[in-house]
N, C-alpha and C positions, 0 to 999 in steps of 0.2 A: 504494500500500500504506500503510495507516494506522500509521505508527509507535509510537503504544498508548502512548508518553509522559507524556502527559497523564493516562492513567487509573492505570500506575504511580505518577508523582508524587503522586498522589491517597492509593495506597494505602501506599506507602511514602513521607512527603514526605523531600525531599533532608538530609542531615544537614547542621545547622548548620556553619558556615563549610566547610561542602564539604569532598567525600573528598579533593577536587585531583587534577586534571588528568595524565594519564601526562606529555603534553608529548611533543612532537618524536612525533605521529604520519604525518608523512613517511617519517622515517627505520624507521617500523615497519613503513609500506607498503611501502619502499621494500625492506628484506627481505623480507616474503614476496611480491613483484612483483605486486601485486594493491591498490586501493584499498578501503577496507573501509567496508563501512554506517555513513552517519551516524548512526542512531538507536545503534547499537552505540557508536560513540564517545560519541557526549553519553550514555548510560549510565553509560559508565566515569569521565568527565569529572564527572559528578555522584555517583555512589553509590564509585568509585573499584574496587579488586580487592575485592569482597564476597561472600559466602557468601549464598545464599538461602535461608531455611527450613531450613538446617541440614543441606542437602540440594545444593544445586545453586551450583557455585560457577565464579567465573567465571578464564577463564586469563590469566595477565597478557599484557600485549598484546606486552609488548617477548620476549617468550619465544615467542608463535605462528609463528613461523618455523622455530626449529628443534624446536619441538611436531610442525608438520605434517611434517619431515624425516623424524621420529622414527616418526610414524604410519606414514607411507608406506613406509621399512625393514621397520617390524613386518611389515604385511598383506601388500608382495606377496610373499613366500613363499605365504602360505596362500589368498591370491587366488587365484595359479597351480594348488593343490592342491585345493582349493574354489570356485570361480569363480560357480559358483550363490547362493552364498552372499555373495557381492559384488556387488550391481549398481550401485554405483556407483564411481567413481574418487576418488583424492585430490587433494588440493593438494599439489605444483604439478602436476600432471597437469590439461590443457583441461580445467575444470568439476568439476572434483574436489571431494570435501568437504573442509571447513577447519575445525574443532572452534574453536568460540568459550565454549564452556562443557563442564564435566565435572559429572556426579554423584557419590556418596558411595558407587553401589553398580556403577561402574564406567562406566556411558553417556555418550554423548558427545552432546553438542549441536552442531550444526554449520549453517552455510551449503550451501549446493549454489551453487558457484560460476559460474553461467552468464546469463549479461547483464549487467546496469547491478547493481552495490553494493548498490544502494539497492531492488532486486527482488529479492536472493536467496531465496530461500524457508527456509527451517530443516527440518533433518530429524535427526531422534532416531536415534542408530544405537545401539543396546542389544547388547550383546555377548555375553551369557550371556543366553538363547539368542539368536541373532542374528536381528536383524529391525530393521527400519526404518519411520518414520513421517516423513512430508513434510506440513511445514503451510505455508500462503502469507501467510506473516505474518514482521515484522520480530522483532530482537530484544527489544527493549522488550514490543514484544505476545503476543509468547510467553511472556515470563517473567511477564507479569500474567495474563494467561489461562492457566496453570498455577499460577499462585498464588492465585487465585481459584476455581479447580476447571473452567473451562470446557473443559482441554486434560487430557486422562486418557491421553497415550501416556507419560508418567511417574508412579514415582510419586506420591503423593497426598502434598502438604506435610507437613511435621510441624505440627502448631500447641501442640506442647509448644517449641519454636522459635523464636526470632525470628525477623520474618518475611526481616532485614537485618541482617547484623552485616559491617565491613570487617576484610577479612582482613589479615594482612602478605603481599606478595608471593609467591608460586611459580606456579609451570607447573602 
């Protein structure tokens, strides 16, 4: 899977002297019992907790654990009551989605956790109305192929926007 790195860099290059590093992502892995995409990590390692477009911002890393607790409480209630309406599971549940980014107008950006880290596929779970999109692409590639327009299961950037601004820290 082409980690799309290189063509981000391109379109956003790295901010001078760098976002800096989360640091100790062991201990991140190490909570949510799962090792997580390199291209994910060298993302955050260079652009740092950043907002995309004004639009799509990313979750700090040291908070995705109890993110996905937090997911997982919500939905299965309404899994059990709606189950159509779920087809897939969460983290930590075998293969479950892991939300690595949120949007502005509530969707989630996720992993599908099943194989090697480094295969996860990304799938858009949109919530209001509920539907899902599975693309086989890394994180780096996805957010440049949405920011470039090649990926239309989000919305469409803002380019009243920067296309990169870091944020301060939250979930």
């Amino acid at each position: 899977m082409d980690d799309g790195f290189a063509e981000l860099s391109r379109l956003i290059p790295a901010p001078t002297g760098g976002a800096g590093s989360t640091g100790g992502w062991g201990e991140i892995e190490g909570a949510l019992g799962v090792r997580l995409p390199a291209d994910y990590k060298r993302l955050v390692d260079c652009y740092g907790i950043a907002e995309f477009a004004g639009f799509l911002r990313l979750i700090v890393p040291q908070a995705m654990a109890e993110v996905a607790r937090k997911v997982l409480e919500d939905e299965i209630p309404l899994r059990g009551e709606w189950p159509d309406q779920y087809p897939y599971t969460f983290h930590p549940e075998p293969g479950g989605l892991l939300g690595w980014a949120t949007t502005s107008n509530g969707d989630w950006i996720c992993w599908l956790t099943e194989g090697e880290p480094d295969g996860w596929p990304i799938v858009v779970w949109a919530r209001r109305p509920m539907w899902y999109r599975q693309h086989e692409l890394g994180s780096a590639a996805f957010l440049c192929g949405w920011l470039t327009g090649q990926i239309t299961s989000l919305v469409p950037p803002r380019h009243d926007e920067p296309l990169y601004r870091e944020c301060a820290p939250r979930s």
